[in-house]
N, C-alpha and C positions, 0 to 999 in steps of 0.2 A: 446073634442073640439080641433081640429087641421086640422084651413082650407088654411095650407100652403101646399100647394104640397110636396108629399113626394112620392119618391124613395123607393118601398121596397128591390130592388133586383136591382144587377150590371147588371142583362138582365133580362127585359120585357117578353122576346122570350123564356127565359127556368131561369121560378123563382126557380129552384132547385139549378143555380152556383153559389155557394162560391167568385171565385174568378175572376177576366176578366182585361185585358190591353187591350186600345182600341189608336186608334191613333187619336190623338186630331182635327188633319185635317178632320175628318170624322163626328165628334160628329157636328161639326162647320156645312157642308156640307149639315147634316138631320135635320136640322131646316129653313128653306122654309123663314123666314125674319129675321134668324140669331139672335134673340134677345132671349137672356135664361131668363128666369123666376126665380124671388125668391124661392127656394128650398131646400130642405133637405132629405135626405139620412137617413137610416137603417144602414147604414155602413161606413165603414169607407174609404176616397179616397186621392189618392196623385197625384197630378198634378205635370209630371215630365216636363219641358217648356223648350225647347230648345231656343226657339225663340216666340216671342208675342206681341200682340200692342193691349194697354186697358186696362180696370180695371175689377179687382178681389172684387166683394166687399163682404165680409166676417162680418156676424153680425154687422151691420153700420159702420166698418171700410173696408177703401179701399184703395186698394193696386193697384201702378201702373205697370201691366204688361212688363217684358222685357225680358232677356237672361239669361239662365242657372242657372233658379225659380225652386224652389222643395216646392211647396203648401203643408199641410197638415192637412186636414179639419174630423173633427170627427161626427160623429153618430150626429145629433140634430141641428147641427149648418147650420144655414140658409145665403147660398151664390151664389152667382148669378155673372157669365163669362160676361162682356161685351166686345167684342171683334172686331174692326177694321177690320179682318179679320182674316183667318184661322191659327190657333195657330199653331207650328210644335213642337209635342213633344208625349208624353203619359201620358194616367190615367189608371191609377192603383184602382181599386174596390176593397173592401172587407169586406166579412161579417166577423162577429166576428166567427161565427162558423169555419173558414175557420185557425183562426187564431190559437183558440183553440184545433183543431185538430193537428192542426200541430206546437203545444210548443211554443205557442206566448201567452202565458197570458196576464190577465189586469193588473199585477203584471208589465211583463217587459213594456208593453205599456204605463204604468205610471212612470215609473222609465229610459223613454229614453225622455220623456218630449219632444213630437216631436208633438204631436194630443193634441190640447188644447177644452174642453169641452165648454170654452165660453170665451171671453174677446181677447187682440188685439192676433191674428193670423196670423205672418208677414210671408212672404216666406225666404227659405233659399236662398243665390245668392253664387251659389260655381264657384271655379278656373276652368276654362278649364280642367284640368287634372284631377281634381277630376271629375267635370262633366263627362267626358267619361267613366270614370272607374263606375261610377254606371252606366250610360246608357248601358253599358255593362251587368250589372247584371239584366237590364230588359230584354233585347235580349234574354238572357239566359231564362227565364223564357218564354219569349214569345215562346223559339224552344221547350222547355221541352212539353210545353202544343200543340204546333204545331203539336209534331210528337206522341206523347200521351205515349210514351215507359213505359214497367213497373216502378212503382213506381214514375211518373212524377211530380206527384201532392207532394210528399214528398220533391223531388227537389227543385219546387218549391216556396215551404216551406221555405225551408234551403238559398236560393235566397233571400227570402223575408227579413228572417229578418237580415241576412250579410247587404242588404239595408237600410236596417234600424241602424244599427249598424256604417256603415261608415255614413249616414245622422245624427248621434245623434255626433259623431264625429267631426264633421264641425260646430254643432249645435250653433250659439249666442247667445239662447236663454237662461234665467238664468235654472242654472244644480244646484241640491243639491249635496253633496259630500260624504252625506252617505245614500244610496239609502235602505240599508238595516237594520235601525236603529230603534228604538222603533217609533220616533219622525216622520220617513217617513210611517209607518205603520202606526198608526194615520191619518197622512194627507192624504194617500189614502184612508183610509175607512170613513174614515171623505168626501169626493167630493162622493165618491161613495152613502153615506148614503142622501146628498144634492140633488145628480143629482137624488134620487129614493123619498124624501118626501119633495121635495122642494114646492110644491105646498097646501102641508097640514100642515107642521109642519116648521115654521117660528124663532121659539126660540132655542137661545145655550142651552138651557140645556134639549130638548129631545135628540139631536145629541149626545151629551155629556154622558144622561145614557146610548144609545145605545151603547157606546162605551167602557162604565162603567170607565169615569174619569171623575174629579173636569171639571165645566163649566173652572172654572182657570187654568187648567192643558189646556185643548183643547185651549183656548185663547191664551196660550203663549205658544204652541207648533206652531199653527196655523200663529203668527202673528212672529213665528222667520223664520220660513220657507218660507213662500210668503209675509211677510209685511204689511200683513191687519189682521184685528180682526175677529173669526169665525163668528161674527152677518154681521160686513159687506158683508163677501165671499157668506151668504146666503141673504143677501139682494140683492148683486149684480146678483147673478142667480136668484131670482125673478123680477128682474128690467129688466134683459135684454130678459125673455120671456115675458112679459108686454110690451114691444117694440115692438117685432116679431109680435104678437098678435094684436096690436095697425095698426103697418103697415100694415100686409100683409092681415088681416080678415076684415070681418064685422060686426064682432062683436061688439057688444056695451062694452063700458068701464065697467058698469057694470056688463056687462056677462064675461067678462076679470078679472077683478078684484074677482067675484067669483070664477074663475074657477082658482084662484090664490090663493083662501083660504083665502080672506077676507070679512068677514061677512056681513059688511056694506060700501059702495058704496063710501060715504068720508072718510072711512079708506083710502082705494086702491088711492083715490083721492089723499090723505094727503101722504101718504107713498109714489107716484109717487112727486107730487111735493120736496118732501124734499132732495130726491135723485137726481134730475134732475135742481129742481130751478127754475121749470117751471107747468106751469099747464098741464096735460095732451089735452085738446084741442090747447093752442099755442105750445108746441111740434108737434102734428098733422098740424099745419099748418105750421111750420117749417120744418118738412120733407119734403112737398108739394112743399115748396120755393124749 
């Protein structure tokens, strides 16, 4: 079940490319009544926005569009350009395979805390002078693949993640400070093991054996690093594809709620209201408002 529109590939036109920078005015331009659709991606994108007018709404949080925004939206997460008119800036595509070729693990991806799998996803608003100095290292990447020269796509590479690395640099976003610690080892493979059986396995303590520590150990590994308790962090990822689902399909709450790995129909019911505070038909009509 997944009838939100999905992206498999940064181009339609040849599903074999890895990687694509597109210029944002253009994306705006090949849509005939400008209105983008609720959507999701295979891959991972970064909206480099020079200049913008509108909103960004990112997983029911929204963001208002303006000057020298660095977005950065991950694999699943469902977000939709409202846009005034045509944005001036770049997006940046990219599959994982593209990343992994080229020595960008989920390792560093996770430990530069830049691509958030779910929950609020603000933009970065950097200084003039920073701005240019990265717009700078997309050019560079744009001429590498321009002129195709050997080894381009390696540069490119190397481009990338230099971007990435002055973007995590400026970053506001909360940074852990030992990236490479038993406790951050954990809490990657702990989202990773969520974001893979979040739909079937709902309790701390299969995570927990997977992991092969105390459900106690994971909870207060969990809850010193991001501030919530491992039952919440996988509540909250089943709650916010329960929303996706809710809004953007046809599906019935009960077909949602199974396909969420809950057996019976006022579980999923009970489980939404407890979280939310609301029934799931007045949320439905709440969104509508």
């Amino acid at each position: 079940m997944d009838p939100i529109k999905v992206y498999k590939t940064p181009d339609a036109k040849n599903p074999h490319q890895l990687f694509k920078i597109t210029d944002m005015s253009t994306v705006f331009s090949a849509h005939p009544t400008h209105d983008d659709v609720p959507h999701r991606h295979d891959f991972y994108t970064i909206l480099f926005i020079q200049k913008a007018e509108g909103q960004h709404i990112i997983d029911f949080n929204t963001y208002d569009l303006g000057q020298r925004q660095v977005f950065f939206v991950s694999p699943g997460q469902v977000h939709q350009m409202l846009e005034s008119k045509p944005s001036k800036g770049w997006a940046l595509t990219i599959r994982k395979e593209f990343l992994e070729t080229h020595h960008i693990d989920t390792s560093f991806i996770s430990e530069i805390n830049l691509f958030r799998d779910f929950g609020d996803t603000p933009p970065l608003t950097l200084e003039k002078e920073i701005f240019h100095s990265m717009e700078q290292l997309i050019l560079q990447m744009r001429d590498c693949i321009e002129k195709s020269s050997r080894f381009h796509w390696e540069a490119v590479g190397a481009y990338l993640k230099l971007f990435l690395i002055n973007a995590n640099n400026q970053c506001v976003l909360p940074q852990h400070n030992t990236p490479h610690s038993p406790a951050e080892m954990i809490l990657r493979n702990f989202k990773l093991l969520v974001e893979k059986y979040y739909k079937s396995e709902h309790q701390v303590q299969f995570y927990a054996d997977q992991l092969f520590i105390s459900t106690d150990h994971l909870n207060r590994t969990i809850d010193h690093l991001i501030g919530k308790k491992a039952k919440q962090f996988i509540q909250n990822r089943i709650l916010l594809e329960a929303k996706r689902l809710l809004q953007y399909s046809d599906s019935t709450a009960k077909e949602i709620g199974y396909h969420l790995g809950f057996k019976e129909a006022a579980h999923f019911s009970n489980f939404f209201k407890k979280m939310t505070g609301v029934s799931i038909s007045q949320w439905i009509k709440n969104q509508a408002i």
